[in-house]
Each structure stands twice: as C-alpha cells, then as structure tokens.
N, C-alpha and C positions, 0 to 999 in steps of 0.2 A: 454539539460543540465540545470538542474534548479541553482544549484550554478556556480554564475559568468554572468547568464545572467544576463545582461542590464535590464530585466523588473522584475527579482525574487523580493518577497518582503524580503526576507531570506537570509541571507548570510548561516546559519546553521541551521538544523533539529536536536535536539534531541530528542530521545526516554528515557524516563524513565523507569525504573521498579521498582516494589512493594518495599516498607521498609520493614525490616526485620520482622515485624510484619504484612505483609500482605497491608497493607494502600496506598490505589492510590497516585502516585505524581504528580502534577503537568498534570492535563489531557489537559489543552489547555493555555499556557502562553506565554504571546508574549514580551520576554525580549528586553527593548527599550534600547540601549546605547547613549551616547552622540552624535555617528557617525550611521545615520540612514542607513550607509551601511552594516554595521556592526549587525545586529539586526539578534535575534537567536528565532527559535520558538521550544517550548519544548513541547511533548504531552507522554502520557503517554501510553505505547507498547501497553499494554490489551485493554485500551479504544480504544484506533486507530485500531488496530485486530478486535475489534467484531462489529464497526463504519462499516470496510469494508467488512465485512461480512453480515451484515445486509443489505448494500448498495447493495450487490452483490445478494444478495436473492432477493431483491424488483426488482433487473433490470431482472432478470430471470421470476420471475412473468408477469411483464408491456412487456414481449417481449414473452410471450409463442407463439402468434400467428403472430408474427412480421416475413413476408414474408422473407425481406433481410437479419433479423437475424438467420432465420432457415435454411437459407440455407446455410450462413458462418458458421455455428455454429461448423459443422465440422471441419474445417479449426481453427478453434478459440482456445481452449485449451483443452486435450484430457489427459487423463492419457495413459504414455506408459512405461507396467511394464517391460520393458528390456532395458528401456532406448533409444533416438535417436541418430543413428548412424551417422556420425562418433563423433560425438560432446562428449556425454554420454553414456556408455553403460556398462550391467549388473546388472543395478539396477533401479527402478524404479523412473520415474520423470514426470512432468507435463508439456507439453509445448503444 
C-alpha cells in the first residue's frame, strides 16, 4: 500500500490531463506543503503512459535471453480474449 505507508514519500498521486488545447500539465511536480506529510506528486497521464511503456519495451529487450524470465513468462501476463474465470468473463482482458 503506497499511501499511508510509514516510508511513502507521497501522501497523493495525481495524474493530469491535457488543456483543452492539447498542452502537457504538469509532467513531474512535486508539490511541497508546510506539512511534509502531507506532500502530493502530480505527473502528467500521457507522459507517465509512454514513460512505462518505453520502460516496458527496454525490460522486454534486456531480458529476451534471460533464462528465469522466459520461463515465467508464461505465468506473467497473457491476453485472455474470454476473460478469466471465475473473476472476468466474456470479454477480453489481461492478466
């Protein structure tokens, strides 16, 4: 649980989205309050999406030949278009 631990540096995350005119908000802002517990970090959705997206492409590379990864890999996230049962089902989802 990241809000409430004892070590977060965050009480709150938010995400921004685009101005009406299209224009990034606020891509990495670390609002300081007088109460350092209190301190909220704002990033902005689009940046943070293609941030772990790109992350996620580079760990997919650096691991193509990675023994322990290819073997969980299965196990690890799978598209399943019917859904997993009993949780989800008849539509497709990721897990």
């Amino acid at each position: 649980m990241l809000f409430g631990h004892p070590t977060a540096r965050y009480k709150r995350v938010i995400f921004t989205l685009p101005d009406g005119n299209g224009s990034i908000i606020d891509e990495f802002m670390d609002q300081h309050t007088a109460d350092p517990a209190d301190r909220t970090l704002s990033l902005s959705v689009q940046i943070f999406c293609l941030k772990m997206a790109t992350a996620s492409e580079r760990w997919v590379i650096d691991n193509l030949f990675n023994a322990v990864v290819l073997k969980n890999m299965p196990n690890l996230v799978t598209l399943r278009p019917d859904g997993l049962a009993p949780h989800i089902v008849g539509f497709p989802i990721i897990a």
